[in-house]
KEBAVO-404165 format. One line per 4 residues: number of its first residue (from 1); for each residue x, y, z of N, C-alpha, C. Coordinates in nm, 3 decimals, padded with zeros to 5 digits. Example, Ala and Ser with C-alpha at 12.3 -4.5 7.8 and 13.67 -1.06 7.14 Angstrom:
2
1) 01.319 -00.569 00.780 01.230 -00.450 00.780 01.320 -00.330 00.780  01.285 -00.225 00.708 01.367 -00.106 00.714 01.290 00.003 00.787
***
This chain:
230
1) 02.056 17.031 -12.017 02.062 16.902 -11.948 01.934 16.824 -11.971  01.831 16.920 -11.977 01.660 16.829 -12.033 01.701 16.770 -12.110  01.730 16.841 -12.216 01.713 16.805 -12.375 01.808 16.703 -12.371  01.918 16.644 -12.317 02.053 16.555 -12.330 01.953 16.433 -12.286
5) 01.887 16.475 -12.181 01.809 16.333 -12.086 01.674 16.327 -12.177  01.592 16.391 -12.240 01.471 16.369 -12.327 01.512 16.283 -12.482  01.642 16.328 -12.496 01.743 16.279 -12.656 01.768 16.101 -12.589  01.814 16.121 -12.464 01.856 15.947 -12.439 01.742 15.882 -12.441
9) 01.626 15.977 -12.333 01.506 15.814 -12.343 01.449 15.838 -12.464  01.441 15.904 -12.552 01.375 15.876 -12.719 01.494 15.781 -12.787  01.596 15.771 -12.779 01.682 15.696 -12.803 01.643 15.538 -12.804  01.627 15.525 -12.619 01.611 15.395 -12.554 01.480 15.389 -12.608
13) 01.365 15.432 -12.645 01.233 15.384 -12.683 01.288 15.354 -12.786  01.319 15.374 -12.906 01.365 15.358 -13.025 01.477 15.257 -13.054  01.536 15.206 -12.957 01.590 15.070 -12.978 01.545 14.940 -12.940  01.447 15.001 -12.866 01.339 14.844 -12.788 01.332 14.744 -12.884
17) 01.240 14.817 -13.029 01.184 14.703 -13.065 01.265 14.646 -13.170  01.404 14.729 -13.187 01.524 14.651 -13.267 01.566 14.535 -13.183  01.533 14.556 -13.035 01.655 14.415 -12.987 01.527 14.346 -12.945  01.411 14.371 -12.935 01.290 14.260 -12.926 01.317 14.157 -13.078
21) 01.320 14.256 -13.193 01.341 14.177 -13.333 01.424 14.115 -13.320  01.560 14.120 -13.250 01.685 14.059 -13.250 01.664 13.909 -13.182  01.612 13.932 -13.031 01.556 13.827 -12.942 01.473 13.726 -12.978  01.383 13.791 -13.083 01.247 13.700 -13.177 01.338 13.576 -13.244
25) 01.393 13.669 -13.349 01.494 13.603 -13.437 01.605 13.524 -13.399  01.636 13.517 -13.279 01.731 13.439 -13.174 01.680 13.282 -13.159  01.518 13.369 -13.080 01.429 13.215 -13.011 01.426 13.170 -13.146  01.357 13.195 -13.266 01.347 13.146 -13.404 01.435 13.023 -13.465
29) 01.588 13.079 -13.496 01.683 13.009 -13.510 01.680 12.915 -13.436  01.665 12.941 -13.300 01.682 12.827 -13.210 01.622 12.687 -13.176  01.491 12.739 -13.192 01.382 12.632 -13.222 01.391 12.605 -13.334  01.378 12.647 -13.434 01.417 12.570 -13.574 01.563 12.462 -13.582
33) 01.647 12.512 -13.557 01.772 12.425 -13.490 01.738 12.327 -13.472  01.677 12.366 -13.297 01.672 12.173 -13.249 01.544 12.123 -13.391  01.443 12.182 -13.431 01.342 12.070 -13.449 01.487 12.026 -13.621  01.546 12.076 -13.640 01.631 12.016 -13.779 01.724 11.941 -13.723
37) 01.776 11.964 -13.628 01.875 11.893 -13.558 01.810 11.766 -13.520  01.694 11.739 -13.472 01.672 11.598 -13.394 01.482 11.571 -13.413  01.410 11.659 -13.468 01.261 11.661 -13.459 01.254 11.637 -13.604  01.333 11.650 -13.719 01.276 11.677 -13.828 01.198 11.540 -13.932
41) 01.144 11.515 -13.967 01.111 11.361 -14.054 01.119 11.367 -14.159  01.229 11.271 -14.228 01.278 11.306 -14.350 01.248 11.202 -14.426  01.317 11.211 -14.592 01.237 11.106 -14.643 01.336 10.988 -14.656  01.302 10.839 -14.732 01.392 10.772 -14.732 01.426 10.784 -14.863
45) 01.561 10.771 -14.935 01.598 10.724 -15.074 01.683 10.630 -15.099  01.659 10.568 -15.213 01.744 10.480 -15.250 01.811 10.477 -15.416  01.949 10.401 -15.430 01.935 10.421 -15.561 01.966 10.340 -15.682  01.972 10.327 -15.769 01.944 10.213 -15.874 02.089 10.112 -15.867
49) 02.004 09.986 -15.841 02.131 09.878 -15.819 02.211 09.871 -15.923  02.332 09.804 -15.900 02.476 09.781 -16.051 02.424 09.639 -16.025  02.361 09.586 -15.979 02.387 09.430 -16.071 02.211 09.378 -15.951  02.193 09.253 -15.960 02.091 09.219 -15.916 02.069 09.065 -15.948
53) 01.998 08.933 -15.888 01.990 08.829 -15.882 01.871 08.777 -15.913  01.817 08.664 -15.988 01.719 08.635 -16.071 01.669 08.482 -16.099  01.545 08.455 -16.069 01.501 08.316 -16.142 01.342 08.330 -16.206  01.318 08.275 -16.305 01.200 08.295 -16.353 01.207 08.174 -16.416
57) 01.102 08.083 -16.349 01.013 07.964 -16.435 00.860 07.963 -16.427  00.822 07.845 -16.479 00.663 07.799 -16.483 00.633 07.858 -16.358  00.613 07.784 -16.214 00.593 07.775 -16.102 00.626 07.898 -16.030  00.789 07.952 -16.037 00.781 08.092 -15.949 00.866 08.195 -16.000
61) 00.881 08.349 -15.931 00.968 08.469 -16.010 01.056 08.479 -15.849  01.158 08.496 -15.853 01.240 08.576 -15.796 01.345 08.644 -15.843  01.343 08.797 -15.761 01.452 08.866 -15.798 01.520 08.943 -15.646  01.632 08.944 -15.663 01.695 09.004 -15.537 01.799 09.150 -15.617
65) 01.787 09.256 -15.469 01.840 09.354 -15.514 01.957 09.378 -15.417  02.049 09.428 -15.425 02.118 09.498 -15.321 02.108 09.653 -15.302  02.032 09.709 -15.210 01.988 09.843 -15.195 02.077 09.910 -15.088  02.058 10.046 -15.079 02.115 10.105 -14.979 02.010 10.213 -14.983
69) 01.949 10.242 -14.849 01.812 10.337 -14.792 01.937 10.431 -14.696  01.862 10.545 -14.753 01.936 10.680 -14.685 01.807 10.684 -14.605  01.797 10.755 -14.495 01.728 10.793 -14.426 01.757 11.010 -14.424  01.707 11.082 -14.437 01.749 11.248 -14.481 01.718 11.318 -14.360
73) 01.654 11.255 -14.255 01.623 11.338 -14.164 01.645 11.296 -14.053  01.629 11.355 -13.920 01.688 11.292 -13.784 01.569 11.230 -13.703  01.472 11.187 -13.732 01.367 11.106 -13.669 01.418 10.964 -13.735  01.370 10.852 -13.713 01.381 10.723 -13.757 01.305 10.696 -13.825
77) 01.287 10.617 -13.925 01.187 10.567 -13.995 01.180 10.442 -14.005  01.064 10.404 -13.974 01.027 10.265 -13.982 00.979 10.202 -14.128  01.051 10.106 -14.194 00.944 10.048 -14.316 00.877 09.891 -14.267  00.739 09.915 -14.310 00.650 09.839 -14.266 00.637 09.705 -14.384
81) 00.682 09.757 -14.502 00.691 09.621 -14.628 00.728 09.739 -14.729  00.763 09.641 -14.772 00.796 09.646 -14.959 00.741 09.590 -15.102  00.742 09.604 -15.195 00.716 09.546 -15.263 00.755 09.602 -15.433  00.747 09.526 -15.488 00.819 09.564 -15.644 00.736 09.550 -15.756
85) 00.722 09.639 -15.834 00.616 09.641 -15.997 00.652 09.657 -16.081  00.577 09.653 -16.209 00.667 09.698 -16.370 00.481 09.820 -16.404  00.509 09.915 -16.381 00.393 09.975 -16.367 00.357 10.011 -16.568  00.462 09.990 -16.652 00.420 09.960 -16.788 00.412 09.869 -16.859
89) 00.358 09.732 -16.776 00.385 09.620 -16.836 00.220 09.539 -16.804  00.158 09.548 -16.861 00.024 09.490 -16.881 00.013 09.395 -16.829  00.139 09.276 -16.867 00.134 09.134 -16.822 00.191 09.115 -16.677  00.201 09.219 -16.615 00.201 09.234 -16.482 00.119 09.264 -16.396
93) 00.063 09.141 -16.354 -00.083 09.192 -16.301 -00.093 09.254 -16.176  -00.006 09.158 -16.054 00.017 09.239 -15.927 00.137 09.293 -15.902  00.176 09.341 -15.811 00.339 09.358 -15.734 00.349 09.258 -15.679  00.504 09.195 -15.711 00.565 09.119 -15.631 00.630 09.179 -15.516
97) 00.542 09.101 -15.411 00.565 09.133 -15.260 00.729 09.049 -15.223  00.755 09.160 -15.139 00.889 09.133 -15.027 00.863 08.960 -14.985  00.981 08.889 -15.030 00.934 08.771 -14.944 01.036 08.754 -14.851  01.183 08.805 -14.870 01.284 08.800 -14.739 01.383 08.859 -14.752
101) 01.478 08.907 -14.649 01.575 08.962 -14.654 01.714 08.861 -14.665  01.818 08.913 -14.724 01.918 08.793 -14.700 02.044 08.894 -14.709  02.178 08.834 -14.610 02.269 08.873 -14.598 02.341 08.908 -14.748  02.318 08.855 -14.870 02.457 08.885 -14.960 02.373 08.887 -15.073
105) 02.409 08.952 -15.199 02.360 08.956 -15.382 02.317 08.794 -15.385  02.422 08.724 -15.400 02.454 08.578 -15.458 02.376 08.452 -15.380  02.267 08.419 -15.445 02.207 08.331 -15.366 02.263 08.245 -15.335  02.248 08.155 -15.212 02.358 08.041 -15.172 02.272 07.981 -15.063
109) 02.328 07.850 -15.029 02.231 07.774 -14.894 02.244 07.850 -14.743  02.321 07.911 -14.721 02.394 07.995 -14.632 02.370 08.097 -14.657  02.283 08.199 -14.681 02.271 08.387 -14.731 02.201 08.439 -14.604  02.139 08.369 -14.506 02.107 08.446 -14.397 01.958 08.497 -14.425
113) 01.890 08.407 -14.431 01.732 08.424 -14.463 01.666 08.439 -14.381  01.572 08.584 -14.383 01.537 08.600 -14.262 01.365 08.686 -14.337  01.284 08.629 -14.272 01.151 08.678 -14.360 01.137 08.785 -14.313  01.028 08.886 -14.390 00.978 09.001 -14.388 00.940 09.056 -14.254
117) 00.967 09.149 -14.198 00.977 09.177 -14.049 01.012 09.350 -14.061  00.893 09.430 -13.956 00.944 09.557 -13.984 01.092 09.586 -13.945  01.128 09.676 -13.998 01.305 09.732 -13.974 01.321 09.876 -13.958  01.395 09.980 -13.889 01.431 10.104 -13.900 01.547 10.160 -13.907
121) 01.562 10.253 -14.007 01.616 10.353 -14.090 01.684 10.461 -14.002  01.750 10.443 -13.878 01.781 10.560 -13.816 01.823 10.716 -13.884  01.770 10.852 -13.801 01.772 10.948 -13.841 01.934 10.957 -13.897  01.967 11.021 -14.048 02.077 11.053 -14.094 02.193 10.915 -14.110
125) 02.108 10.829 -14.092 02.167 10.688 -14.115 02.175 10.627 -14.263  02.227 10.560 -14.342 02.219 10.436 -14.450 02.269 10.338 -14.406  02.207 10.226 -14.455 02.175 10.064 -14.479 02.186 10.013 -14.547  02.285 09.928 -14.560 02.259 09.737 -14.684 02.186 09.691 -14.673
129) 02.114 09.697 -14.754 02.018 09.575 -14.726 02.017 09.495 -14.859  01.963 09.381 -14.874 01.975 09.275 -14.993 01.826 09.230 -14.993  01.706 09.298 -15.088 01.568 09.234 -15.075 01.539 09.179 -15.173  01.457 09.058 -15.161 01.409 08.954 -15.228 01.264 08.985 -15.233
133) 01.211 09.016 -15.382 01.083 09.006 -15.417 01.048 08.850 -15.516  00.916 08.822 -15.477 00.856 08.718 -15.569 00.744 08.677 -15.540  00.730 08.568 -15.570 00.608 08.530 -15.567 00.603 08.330 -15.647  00.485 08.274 -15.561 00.482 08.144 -15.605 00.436 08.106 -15.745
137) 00.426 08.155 -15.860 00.370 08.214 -15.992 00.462 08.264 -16.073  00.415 08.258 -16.165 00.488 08.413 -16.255 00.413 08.494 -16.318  00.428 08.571 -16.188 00.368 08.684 -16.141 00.399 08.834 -16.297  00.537 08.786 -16.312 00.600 08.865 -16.423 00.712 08.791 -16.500
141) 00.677 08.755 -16.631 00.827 08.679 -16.672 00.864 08.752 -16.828  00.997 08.795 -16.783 01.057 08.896 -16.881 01.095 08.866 -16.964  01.096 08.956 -17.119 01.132 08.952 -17.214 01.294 08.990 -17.210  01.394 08.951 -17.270 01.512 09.007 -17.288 01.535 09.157 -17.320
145) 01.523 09.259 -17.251 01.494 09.356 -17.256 01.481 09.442 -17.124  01.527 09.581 -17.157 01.492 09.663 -17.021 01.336 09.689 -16.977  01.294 09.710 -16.873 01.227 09.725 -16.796 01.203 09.874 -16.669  01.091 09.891 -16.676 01.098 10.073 -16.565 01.041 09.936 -16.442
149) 01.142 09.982 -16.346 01.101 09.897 -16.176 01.056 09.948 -16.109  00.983 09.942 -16.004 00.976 10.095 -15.894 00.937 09.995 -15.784  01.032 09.978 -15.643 01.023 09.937 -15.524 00.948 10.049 -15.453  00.847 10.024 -15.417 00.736 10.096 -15.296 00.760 10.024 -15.188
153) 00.700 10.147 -15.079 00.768 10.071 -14.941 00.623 10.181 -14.880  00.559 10.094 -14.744 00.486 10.128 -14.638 00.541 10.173 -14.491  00.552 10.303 -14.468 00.647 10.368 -14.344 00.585 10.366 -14.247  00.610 10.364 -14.150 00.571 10.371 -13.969 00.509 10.494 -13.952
157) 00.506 10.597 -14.058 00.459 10.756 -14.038 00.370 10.802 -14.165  00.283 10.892 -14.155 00.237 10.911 -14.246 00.283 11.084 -14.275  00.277 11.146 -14.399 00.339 11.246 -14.477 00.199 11.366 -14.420  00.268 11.481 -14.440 00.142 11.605 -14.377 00.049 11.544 -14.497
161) 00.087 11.518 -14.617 00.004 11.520 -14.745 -00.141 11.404 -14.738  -00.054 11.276 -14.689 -00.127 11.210 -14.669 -00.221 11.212 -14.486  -00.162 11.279 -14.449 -00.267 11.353 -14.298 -00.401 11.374 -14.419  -00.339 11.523 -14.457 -00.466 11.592 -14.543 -00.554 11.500 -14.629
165) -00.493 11.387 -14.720 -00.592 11.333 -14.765 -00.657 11.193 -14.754  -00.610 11.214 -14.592 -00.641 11.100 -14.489 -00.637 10.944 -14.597  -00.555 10.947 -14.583 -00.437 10.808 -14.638 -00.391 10.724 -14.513  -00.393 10.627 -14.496 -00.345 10.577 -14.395 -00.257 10.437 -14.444
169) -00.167 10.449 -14.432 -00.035 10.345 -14.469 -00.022 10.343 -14.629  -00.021 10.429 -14.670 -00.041 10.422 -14.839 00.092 10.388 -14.888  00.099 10.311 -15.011 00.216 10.265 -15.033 00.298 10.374 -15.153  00.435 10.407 -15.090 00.536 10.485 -15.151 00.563 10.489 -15.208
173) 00.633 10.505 -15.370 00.699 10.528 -15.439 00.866 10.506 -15.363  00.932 10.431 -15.426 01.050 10.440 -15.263 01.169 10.468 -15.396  01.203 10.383 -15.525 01.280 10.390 -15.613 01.219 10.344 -15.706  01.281 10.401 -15.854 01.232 10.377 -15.967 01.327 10.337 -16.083
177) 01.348 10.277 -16.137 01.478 10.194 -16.178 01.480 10.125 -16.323  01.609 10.159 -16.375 01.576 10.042 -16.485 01.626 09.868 -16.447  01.557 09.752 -16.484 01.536 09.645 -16.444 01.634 09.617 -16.620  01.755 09.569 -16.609 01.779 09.483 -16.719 01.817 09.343 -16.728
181) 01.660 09.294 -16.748 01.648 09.166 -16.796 01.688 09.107 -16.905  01.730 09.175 -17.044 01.827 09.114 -17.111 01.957 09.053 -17.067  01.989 09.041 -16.952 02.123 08.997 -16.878 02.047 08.872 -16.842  01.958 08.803 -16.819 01.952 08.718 -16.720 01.954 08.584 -16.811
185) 02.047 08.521 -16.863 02.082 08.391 -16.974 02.061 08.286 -16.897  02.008 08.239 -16.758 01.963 08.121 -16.755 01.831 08.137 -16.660  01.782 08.147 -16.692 01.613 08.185 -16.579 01.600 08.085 -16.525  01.644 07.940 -16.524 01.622 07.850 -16.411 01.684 07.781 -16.323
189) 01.795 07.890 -16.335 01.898 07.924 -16.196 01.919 08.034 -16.122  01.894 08.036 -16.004 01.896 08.159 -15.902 02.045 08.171 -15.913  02.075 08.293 -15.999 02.212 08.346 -16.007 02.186 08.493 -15.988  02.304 08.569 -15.995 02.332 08.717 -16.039 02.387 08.724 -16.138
193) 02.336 08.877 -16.178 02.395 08.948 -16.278 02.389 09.038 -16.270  02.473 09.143 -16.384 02.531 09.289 -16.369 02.367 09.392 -16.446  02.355 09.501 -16.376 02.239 09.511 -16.404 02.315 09.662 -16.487  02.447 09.668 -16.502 02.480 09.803 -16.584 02.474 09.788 -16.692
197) 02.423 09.926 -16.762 02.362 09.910 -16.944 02.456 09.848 -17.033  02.665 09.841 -17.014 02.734 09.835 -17.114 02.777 09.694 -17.065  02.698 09.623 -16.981 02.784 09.479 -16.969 02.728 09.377 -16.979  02.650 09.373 -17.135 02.568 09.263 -17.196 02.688 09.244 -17.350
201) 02.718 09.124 -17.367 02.768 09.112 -17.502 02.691 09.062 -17.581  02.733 09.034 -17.726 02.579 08.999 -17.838 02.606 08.864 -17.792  02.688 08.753 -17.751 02.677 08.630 -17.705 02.543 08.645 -17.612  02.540 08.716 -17.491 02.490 08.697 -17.346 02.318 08.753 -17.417
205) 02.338 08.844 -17.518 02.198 08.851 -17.592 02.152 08.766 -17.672  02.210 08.668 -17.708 02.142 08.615 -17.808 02.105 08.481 -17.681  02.190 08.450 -17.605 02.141 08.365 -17.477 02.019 08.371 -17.376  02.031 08.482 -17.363 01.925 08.564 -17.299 01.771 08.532 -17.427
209) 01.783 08.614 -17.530 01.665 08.619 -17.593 01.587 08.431 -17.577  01.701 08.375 -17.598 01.695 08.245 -17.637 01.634 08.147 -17.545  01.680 08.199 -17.404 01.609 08.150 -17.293 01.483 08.152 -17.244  01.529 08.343 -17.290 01.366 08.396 -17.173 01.235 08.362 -17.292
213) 01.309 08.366 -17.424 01.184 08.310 -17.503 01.126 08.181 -17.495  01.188 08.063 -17.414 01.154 07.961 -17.461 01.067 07.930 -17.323  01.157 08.016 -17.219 01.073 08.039 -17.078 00.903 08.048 -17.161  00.853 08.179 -17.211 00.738 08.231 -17.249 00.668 08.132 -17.338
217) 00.734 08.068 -17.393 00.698 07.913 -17.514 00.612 07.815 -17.394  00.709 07.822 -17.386 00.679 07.705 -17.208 00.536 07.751 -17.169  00.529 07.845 -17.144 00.405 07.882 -17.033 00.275 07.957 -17.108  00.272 07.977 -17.258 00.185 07.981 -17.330 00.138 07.807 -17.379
221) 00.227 07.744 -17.407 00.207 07.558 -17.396 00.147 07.563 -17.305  00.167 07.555 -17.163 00.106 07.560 -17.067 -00.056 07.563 -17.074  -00.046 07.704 -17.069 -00.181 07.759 -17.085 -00.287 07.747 -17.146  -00.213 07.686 -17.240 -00.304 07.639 -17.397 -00.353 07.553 -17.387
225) -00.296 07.464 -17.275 -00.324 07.302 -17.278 -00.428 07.288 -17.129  -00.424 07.375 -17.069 -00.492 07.386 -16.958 -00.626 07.447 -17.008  -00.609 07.486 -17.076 -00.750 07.592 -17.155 -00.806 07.456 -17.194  -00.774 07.370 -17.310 -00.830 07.272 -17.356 -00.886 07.191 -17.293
229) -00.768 07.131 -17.168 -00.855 07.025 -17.089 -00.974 07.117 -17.009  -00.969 07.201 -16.988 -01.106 07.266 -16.883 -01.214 07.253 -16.973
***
């Protein structure tokens, strides 16, 4: 009868710290749960537009995109601005900054213009949005030809990464894109066009070259003549 009762409590010592491990691994899951379920901060993405809207003269650049921002995680994210670059293009000196948001692709007197203003990304949410970069200049005026884009964006939060290398509002990498400006055959009309690789014909190229070159004619005249009189 010892030995039956000495066999059970070596038993019961010997399962303790299996159901302590069990209990650990319980609370574990659990807290990990909620913080994925509702604590977690995720990133935003976006992804390369099918078509996009365009004017480029002497005086100014605009281009409008129609985007859609995923938000990946269940915290909210705030974007604080935007802005758009050609980060291999020399003759691009700054980023063209966000100048407004508008309801639709197709510019019109009616699109719902509403200037730059922070906005948020709810957790596990996506968004339309339609953003307008430019600038009073030409800031960038394109050759008939593709282009690498990359929209950066400034978030309401900063990344553990940028904690560590004490960064404070540093601007994102948000999307990176090809920009095809061989589509855009009249640069001094705010129109749209299809920004997919197979829906340029040799008409709409030889229009295009024809334009955006005479655009660049234009504004080397320009320049030339402004050089002289100074």
């Amino acid at each position: 009868m010892t030995g039956l009762i000495l066999a059970a409590s070596q038993q019961s010592k010997g399962s303790l710290p299996a159901a302590a491990f069990v209990a650990a691994c319980a609370l574990v899951f659990t807290v990990a749960s909620f913080w994925w379920l509702n604590a977690r901060q995720g990133v935003l993405k976006s992804w390369e537009p099918h078509s996009f809207a365009a004017a480029v003269t002497p005086q100014l650049a605009r281009l409008r995109f129609p985007l859609v921002l995923y938000n990946t995680g269940a915290k909210a994210i705030v974007v604080i601005d935007l802005r758009l670059s050609f980060p291999d293009e020399e003759r691009s000196v700054i980023p063209l900054p966000w100048t407004s948001t508008r309801d639709r692709l197709r510019p019109e007197s009616e699109d719902g213009l509403r200037l730059p203003a922070p906005f948020v990304i709810e957790g596990r949410k996506a968004e339309q949005v339609f953003m307008e970069f430019g600038a009073p200049f030409p800031g960038f005026v394109p050759d008939a030809r593709d282009y690498k884009a990359v929209i950066e964006a400034r978030l309401g939060h900063r990344r553990l990464r940028d904690h560590v290398l004490r960064r404070n509002k540093a601007w994102l990498p948000l999307l990176t894109f090809t920009l095809r400006a061989g589509q855009i055959i009249s640069p001094g009309s705010y129109i749209a066009y299809s920004n997919r690789p197979g829906d340029r014909t040799e008409e709409d190229a030889r229009k295009a070259e024809a334009a955006l070159g005479a655009l660049l004619a234009k504004l080397h005249e320009d320049s030339s003549s402004n050089g002289t009189d100074g």
